[in-house]
N, C-alpha and C positions, 0 to 999 in steps of 0.2 A: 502541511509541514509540521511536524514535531518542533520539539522542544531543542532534541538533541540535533536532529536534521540542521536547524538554524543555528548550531554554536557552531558544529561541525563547518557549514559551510560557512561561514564568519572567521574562523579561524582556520580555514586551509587559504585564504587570500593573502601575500606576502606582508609580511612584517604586521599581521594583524594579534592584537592583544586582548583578554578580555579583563576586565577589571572591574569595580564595584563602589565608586567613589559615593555612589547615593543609596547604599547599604545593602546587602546581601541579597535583596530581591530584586535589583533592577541592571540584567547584565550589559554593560558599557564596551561594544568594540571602537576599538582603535590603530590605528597603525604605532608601532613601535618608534618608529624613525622621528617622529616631527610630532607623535600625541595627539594629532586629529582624529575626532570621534568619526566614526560612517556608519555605525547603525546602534541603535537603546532597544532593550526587551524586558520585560517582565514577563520571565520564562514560566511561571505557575499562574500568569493569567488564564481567564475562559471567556474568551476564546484568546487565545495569543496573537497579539499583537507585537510589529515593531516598525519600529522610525528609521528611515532612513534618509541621506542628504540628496538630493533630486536639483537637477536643471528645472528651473523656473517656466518657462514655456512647457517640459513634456511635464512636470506636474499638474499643470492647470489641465492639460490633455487627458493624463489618467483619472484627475477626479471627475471627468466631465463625465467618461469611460463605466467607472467601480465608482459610484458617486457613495454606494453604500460601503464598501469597503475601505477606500482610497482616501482618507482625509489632509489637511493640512495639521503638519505636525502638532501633535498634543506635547502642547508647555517647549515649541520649540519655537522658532522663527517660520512662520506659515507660509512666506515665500519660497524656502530653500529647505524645506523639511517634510516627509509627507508621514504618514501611520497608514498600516497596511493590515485589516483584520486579516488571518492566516489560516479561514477556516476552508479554503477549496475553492473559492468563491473569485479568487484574483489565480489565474494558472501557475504553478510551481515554475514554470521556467521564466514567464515574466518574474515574479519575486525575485529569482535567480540572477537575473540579467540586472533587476533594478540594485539590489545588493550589491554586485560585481561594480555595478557605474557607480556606484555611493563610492566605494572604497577607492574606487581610480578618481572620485571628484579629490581625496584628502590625500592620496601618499605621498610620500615625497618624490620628486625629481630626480632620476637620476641626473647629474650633471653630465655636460657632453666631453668628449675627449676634446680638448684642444689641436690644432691642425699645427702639425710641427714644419 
C-alpha cells in the first residue's frame, strides 16, 4: 500500500479527517463528529507503517499471525492499538478490513429514532 492508497482510503470513511496535531510528518485520521483518532502514519516512513485501534482479543490473534509485521501499538496503549509494517507482507485487504473496523471502533453513534 502507498502512501497515497492509505490517505485516500482513510479519508473516504465517513466523517473521517486528517490532521497533524504532532507536526507535519505524522498524519493523524479522525472522525470529524466526536475527534476520535482510528489510524497515525508517518507517510515518508521506510517502510510505512500505521496504527490502528484493534479489539483486544483479534489483536493478540494478528500478532500471533504477522508476529514480524503486526505489533502492539508504537507509543500507543498496546492493548487496544496495534502498528502494521505496509510492505506486502500483511494482505491489502486484511489492512483494509482492519482500518475500516478502527474507524467503526471510534465514530459516533447515530442516535436511534424515538418510537412515537
Amino acid at each position: 500500500m502507498t502512501p497515497d492508497a492509505l490517505v485516500d482510503l482513510c479519508l473516504s470513511l465517513p466523517q473521517a479527517i486528517e490532521t497533524f496535531p504532532f507536526g507535519e510528518e505524522t498524519s493523524v485520521f479522525k472522525t470529524s463528529g466526536n475527534g476520535k483518532i482510528f489510524a497515525l502514519a508517518v507517510l515518508a516512513s521506510e517502510p510505512l507503517t500505521v496504527s490502528l485501534k484493534c479489539d483486544p482479543e483479534e489483536s493478540r490473534a494478528l500478532r500471533q499471525e504477522f508476529a514480524l509485521w503486526i505489533t502492539p501499538g508504537y507509543h500507543l496503549n498496546r492493548k487496544h492499538w496495534i502498528t502494521i509494517v505496509l510492505d506486502g507482507h500483511v494482505p491489502a485487504e486484511l489492512v483494509e478490513q482492519l482500518l475500516r473496523d478502527s474507524h467503526a471502533l471510534v465514530r459516533p453513534r447515530v442516535p436511534r429514532a424515538k418510537p412515537q
